[in-house]
C-alpha positions, 0 to 999 in steps of 0.5 A, a space after each residue: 486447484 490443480 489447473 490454477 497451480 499449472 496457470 500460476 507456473 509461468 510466474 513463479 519466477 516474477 513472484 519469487 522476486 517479489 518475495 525476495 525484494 519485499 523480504 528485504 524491504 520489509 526487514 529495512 522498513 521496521 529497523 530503520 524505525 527501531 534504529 532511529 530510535 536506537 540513534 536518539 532521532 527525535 520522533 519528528 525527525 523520523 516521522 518526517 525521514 519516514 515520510 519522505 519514503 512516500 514521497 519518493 513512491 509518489 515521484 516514481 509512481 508518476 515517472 517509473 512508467 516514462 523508464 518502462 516505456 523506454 527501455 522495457 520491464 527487466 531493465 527498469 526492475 533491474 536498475 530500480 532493485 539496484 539503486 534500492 540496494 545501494 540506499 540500504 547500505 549507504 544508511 550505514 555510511 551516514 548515520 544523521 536524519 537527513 542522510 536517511 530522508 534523502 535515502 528513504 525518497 530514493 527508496 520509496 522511488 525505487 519501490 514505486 517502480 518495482 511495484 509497476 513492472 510487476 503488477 503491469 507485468 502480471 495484468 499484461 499477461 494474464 488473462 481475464 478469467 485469471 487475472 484476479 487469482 493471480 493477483 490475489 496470488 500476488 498480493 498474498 505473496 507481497 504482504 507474506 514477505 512483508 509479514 516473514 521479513 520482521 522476523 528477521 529483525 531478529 536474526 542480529 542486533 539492530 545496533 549492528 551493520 549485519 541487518 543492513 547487510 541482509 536487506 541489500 542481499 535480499 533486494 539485490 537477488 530480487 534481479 537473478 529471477 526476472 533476469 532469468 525468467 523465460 515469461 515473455 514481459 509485456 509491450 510498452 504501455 501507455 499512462 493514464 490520466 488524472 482528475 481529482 476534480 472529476 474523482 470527487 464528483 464521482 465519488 466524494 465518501 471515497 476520496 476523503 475515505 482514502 484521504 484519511 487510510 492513507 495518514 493513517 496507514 503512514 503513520 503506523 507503518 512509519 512511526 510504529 517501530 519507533 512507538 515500540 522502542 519509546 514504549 520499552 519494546 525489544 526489538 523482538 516483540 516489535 517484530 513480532 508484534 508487525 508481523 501479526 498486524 501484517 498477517 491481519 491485513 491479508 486475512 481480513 482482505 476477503 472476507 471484509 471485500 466480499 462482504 463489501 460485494 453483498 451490502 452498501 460499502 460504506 456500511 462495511 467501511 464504517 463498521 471496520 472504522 468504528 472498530 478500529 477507531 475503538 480499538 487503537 483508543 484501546 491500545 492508547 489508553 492500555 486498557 488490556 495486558 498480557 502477550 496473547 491478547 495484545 497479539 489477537 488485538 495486533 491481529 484484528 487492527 491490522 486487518 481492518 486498517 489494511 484494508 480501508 484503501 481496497 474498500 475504498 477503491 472498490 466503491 468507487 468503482 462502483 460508480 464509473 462505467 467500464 473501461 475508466 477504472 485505470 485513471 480512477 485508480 490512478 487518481 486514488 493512487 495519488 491521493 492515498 500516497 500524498 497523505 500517506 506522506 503527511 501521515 508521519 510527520 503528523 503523526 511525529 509531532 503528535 508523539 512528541 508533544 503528547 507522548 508515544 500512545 498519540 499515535 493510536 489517537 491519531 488513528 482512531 481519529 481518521 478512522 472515526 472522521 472517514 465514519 462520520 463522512 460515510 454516514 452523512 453521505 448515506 444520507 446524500 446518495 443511494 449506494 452504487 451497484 456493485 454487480 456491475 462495476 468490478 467485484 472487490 479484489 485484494 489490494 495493497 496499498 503499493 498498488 502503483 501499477 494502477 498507474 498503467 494504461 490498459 493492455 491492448 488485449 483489453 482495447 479489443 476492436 480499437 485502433 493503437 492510437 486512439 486516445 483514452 477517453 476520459 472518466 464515463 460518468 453515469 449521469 443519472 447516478 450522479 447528477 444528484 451528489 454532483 449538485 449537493 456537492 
């Protein structure tokens, strides 16, 4: 414990800065929703001003790398924290569902961004052998923050400027820890490339299993907020209520992945599915009370639908040989923040025609189509092994370092300007899903 507290040393500073800025984010993400709702926005207009954040992210997944090459990490994070700065405070400025689509893309963007420099930075630096605790270090930090800046939605009023205030605060001192920090940041990278055509012939269960996290994800994190106040909710209780959901989601991370290590995926896959799915018809249809329960159910949901998106990605690796994981990821990346963005704006119009509880329905329902597609896959395709494709890591579904090329420490025995060469494919394992499609 000792010598891996020594290792982690030289990035407490990056990781004090990703525990600044999402503290900031994370207040921003959940008052937004309960102020919408405090303004009258009707669910579509926020289900649709939420997903125009992740439209944002997908712009400054595919561009953020073009800024880094440029002009370097530090500088890139810098400006990226402080144009995410500014769009906290301009929804102050102009309070209409438009003025906050627009700010939410320029924060999705931003975020997009802020997450490649320092996930880039800490593959870049770390080594092999440590590099999946420092990531998992960093992942805890990440959904830690997230989970600690609900609560303080309860620091003032959300019909007041204070909070607002706060978010910008937190985001802007993100910069004076990477500025400050003596950790030499990475060289320039090199971007990878996508094929979504070669991704569903490696691994179709996959690309709809992302497809599916990703509405849903979207849709809690964009609508649940508004849901509570719909629903009679005190802003207290919704803070609370994400932070629990969020605490679930880290807890369950290993637990769910090393299991996922030991048997067929998608057997673990369509368990957590399953449960989910039941559960959120729960919540839908109120079958339990009482504060400690909802609580203990927050808990468990959020732990088996954060973590759909790392399951997916881990057996997908299973199937590509090595060396073509960054543009698999890249691919899934794309793929989960596009339906992330539809997410909301399907999930807004569900809440307005049948009411606020349509959201859960709406979740149930990706959660039991990604189960329904594995089981018929399992009938298709034997499972990958697991033993030789990358063991499961935590993961968050703000993962757009996956974007980055590998580090040239990782090209060992090439030349610099050898071209990345494009998904390997065991042909063996695949040759019979590619025909059935």
């Amino acid at each position: 414990m000792l010598a891996t507290l020594v290792r982690i040393t030289p990035f407490t500073m990056l990781l004090l800065s990703v525990a600044l800025l999402m503290l900031g984010i994370g207040l921003q993400n959940t008052l937004l929703g309960v102020r919408a709702g405090l303004e009258s926005f009707s669910s579509i207009e926020v289900g649709s001003l939420m997903g125009f954040y992740f439209f944002g992210f997908l712009a400054g997944s595919l561009l953020s790398p073009v800024y880094v090459s440029r002009v370097g990490h530090i500088r890139t994070f810098a400006g990226l924290a402080s144009l995410a700065s500014c769009a906290a405070l301009l929804h102050l400025v102009l309070i209409d569902p438009v003025s906050w689509s627009v700010f939410r893309f320029v924060t999705g963007f931003c975020i997009a961004g802020l997450y490649l420099v320092v996930e880039s930075w800490l593959n870049g630096r770390a080594e092999r052998d440590f590099r999946g605790v420092l990531l998992s270090a960093y992942f805890f930090v990440n959904l830690g923050a997230v989970a600690f800046g609900q609560l303080l939605l309860q620091a003032d009023d959300p019909e007041s400027y204070e909070l607002f205030i706060y978010a910008s605060v937190l985001v802007s001192l993100a910069i004076l820890p990477v500025g400050l920090t003596r950790t030499e940041a990475p060289a320039a990278t090199r971007t990878a490339k996508f094929s979504f055509a070669l991704l569903s012939r490696i691994s179709p269960f996959a690309l709809v299993g992302t497809a599916m996290a990703g509405i849903a994800n979207g849709a809690f994190w964009g609508l649940a907020p508004l849901y509570g106040v719909q629903t009679g909710a005190s802003s207290d209780d919704i803070a609370i209520a994400m932070t629990v959901t969020i605490i679930g989601g880290a807890a369950l991370q290993l637990p769910l992945g090393r299991l996922s290590d030991l048997v067929d995926r998608r057997i673990v896959i369509s368990f957590a599915n399953v449960v989910l799915g039941l559960l959120a018809v729960v919540i839908a249809l109120e079958l339990f009370s009482g504060t400690t329960l909802m609580l203990a159910l927050a808990f468990l949901f959020g732990g088996l639908l954060l973590t759909q998106y790392g399951l997916c990605i881990a057996h997908a690796n299973d199937f590509v040989a090595d060396g073509n994981f960054v543009e698999l990821a890249s691919a899934l990346l794309l793929v989960f923040g596009g339906c992330a963005a539809i997410g909301p704006i399907i999930g807004s119009v569900f809440m307005t025609i049948f009411g606020p509880y349509a959201l859960f329905w709406l979740i149930s329902a990706c959660a039991l189509s990604s189960t329904g597609y594995a089981l018929w896959r399992m009938t298709r395709r034997e499972a990958g092994d697991s033993r030789s494709a990358q063991a499961f890591a935590p993961t968050s579904a703000g993962l757009s370092g996956a974007i980055l090329a590998p580090t040239e420490a990782e090209y060992e025995g090439t030349d610099d300007d050898v071209p990345m060469e494009p998904f390997a494919i065991d042909e063996t394992e695949t040759e019979a899903a590619t025909k059935e499609g």
